[in-house]
C-alpha positions in Angstrom: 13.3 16.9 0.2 10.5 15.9 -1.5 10.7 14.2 -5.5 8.5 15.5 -8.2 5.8 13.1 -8.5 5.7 10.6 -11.4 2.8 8.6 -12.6 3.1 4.8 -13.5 3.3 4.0 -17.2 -0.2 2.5 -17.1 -1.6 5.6 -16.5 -2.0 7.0 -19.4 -5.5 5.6 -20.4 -8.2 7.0 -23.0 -11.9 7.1 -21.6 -14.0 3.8 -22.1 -17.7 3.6 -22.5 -20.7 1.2 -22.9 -19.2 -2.4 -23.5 -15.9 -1.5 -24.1 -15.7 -1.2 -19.6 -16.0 -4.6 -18.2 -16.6 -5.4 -14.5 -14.3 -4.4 -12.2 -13.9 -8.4 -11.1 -13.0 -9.2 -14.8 -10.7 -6.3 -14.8 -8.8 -8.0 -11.7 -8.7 -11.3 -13.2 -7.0 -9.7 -16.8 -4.6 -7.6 -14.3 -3.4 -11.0 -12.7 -2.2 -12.0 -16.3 -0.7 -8.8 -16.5 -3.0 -7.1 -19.2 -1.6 -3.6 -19.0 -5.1 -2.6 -21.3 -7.0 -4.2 -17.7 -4.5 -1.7 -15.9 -5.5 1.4 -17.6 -9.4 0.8 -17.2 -9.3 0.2 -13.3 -6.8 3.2 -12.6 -9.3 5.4 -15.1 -11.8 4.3 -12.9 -10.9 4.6 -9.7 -8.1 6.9 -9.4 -9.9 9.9 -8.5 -11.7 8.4 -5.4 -8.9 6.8 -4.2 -7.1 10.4 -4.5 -9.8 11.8 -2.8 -9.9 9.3 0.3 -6.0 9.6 0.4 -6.2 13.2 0.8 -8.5 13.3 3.3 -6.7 11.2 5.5 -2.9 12.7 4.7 -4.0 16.5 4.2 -1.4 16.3 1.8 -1.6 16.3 -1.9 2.2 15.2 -2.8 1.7 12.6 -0.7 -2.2 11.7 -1.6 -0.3 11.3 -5.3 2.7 9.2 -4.1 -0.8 6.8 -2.6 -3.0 6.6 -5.5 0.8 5.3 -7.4 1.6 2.8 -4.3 -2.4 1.3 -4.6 -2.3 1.0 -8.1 1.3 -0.5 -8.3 0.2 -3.2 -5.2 -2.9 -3.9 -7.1 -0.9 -4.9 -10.4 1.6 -6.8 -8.2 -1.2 -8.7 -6.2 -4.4 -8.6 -8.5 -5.2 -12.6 -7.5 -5.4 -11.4 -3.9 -8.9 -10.3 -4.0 -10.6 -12.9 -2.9 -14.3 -11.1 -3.7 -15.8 -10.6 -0.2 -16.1 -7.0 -1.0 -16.5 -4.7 -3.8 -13.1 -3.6 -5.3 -14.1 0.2 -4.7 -13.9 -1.0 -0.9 -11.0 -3.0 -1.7 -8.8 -0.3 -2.9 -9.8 2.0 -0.3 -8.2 -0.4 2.6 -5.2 -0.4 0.7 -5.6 3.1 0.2 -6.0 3.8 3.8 -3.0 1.3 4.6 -1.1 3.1 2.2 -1.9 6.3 3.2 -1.4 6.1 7.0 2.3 4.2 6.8 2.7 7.6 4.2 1.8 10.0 7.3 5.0 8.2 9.4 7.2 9.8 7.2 9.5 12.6 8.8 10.5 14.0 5.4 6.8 14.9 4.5 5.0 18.2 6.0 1.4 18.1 5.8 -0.6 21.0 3.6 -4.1 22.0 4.6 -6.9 20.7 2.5 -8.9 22.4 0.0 -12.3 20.4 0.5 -15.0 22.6 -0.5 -15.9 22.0 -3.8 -15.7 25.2 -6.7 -17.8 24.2 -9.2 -21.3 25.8 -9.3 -24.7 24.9 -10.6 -25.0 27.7 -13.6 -28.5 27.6 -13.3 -28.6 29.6 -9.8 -29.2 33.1 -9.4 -26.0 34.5 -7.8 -27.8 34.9 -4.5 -28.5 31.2 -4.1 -25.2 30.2 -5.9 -23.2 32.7 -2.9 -25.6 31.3 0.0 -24.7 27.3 -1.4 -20.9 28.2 -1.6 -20.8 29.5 1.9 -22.8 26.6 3.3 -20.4 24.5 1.7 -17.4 26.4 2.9 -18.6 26.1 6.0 -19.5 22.4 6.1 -15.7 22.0 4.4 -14.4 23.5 7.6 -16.8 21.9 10.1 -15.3 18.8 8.7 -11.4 19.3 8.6 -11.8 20.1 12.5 -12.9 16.8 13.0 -11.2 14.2 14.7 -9.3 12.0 12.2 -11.4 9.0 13.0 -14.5 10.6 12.6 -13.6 12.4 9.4 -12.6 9.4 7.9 -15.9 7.9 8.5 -18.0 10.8 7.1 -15.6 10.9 4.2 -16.0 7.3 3.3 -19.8 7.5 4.0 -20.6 10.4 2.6 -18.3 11.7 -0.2 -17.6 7.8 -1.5 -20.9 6.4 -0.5 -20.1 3.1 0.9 -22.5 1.6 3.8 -21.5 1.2 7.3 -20.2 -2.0 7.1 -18.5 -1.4 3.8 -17.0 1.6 5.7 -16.1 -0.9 8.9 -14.3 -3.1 6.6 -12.0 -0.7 4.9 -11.3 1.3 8.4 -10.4 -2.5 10.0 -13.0 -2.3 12.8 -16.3 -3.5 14.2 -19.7 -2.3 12.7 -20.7 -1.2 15.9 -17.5 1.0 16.2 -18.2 2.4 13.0 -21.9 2.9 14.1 -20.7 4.9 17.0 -18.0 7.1 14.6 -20.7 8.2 12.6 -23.0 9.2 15.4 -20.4 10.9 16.9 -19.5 12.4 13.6 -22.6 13.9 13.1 -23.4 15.4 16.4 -20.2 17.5 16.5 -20.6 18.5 12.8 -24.3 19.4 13.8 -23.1 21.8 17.0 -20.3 23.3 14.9 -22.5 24.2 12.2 -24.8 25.8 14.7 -21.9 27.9 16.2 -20.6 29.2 12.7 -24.0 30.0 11.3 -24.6 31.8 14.5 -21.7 33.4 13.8 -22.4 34.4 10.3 -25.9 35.7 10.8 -24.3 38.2 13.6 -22.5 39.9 11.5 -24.7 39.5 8.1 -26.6 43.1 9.0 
C-alpha cells in the first residue's frame, strides 16, 4: 500500500536570483546551523536533478519523490559531512543513488515504466523537423531504458546531468577505469540499437 507523498516543510521556496543565491558551499555551512532560509535555496536548486537521477535508477516516480525527500532530509541532518572533495551536485547524487537503490529493495513498491523522452518542442521548427526531432528522441528514450542498469546510469549521469567521468566514478562508488569501460559500453549498444530501429522505421516510412 503505498502513502500519498508529502513534501518537507522546507520546500516551499520562492525563486532566487543574482546575489540573493550564494554558493552551494556557503549554503551547506548555513544548513549545518540549521538556517531553514539555506534549506529552501539548495532544495530549489537541486531538486529537479536529483528527481531526475532517482527516476532513472527506480523507474518509479512515487518512489523517485519519497528520494528526493530522504536526500534532502539526510542533507539537513548531516550538512557538516561534506567534507568538499567534490562538488555538492555530485554529492547529492551519491546519496541520491544510495537512497534510491536501498528504495528499489522494498517489496511493497511496484516499479512504473519511465516517461524519458522529453515533450517540449523548439516553436521555431517547421512541423516536419519538429515530428523528425520527436521521433529521434523517442527513439533514443527507448534505446536507453533497454539498457542495462549500470550502463544507463552512466549515460544518465554523463549525459543528462553532465558530470565528468570521474565525477560520475565517484557518485556510482567505482574506479574511473570502470566507469571508462560503462560508458564505452554504453555507447556501443545505444549506437547498434539505434541502427536497428531506424532501420526499422525507414522500412516502413514508404
Amino acid at each position: 500500500m503505498q502513502v500519498a507523498y508529502a513534501a518537507p516543510s522546507w520546500a516551499a521556496h520562492r525563486p532566487l536570483t543574482g546575489s540573493q543565491a550564494p554558493s552551494d558551499e556557503a549554503l551547506l555551512r548555513l544548513i549545518s546551523k540549521r538556517e531553514q532560509h539555506a534549506m529552501r535555496i539548495l532544495f530549489s536548486r537541486h531538486r529537479v536533478r536529483v528527481f531526475r537521477f532517482a527516476l532513472s535508477i527506480t523507474k518509479d516516480q512515487w518512489l523517485a519523490e519519497e528520494v528526493v525527500s530522504d536526500v534532502f532530509l539526510d542533507v539537513w541532518r548531516r550538512a557538516n559531512s561534506f567534507k568538499g572533495r567534490s562538488q555538492v551536485s555530485t554529492w547529492l547524487l551519491g546519496i541520491a543513488r544510495n537512497k534510491a537503490l536501498m528504495s528499489m529493495r522494498r517489496p511493497e513498491h511496484q516499479r512504473l515504466n519511465e516517461e524519458l523522452a522529453d515533450t517540449i518542442d523548439d516553436t521555431t521548427e517547421s512541423p516536419e523537423a519538429a515530428m523528425q526531432r520527436r521521433q529521434t528522441r523517442t527513439i533514443l528514450a527507448d534505446c536507453i531504458v533497454q539498457l542495462p542498469a549500470i550502463h544507463r546510469e552512466i549515460i544518465d549521469l554523463v549525459y543528462y546531468h553532465q558530470k565528468s567521468i570521474a565525477e560520475a566514478a565517484e557518485i556510482i562508488e567505482v574506479p574511473k577505469n570502470t566507469a571508462k569501460t560503462r560508458m564505452f559500453y554504453a555507447r556501443k549498444h545505444i549506437a547498434r540499437m539505434l541502427a536497428v530501429k531506424r532501420n526499422a522505421r525507414d522500412s516502413f516510412s514508404f
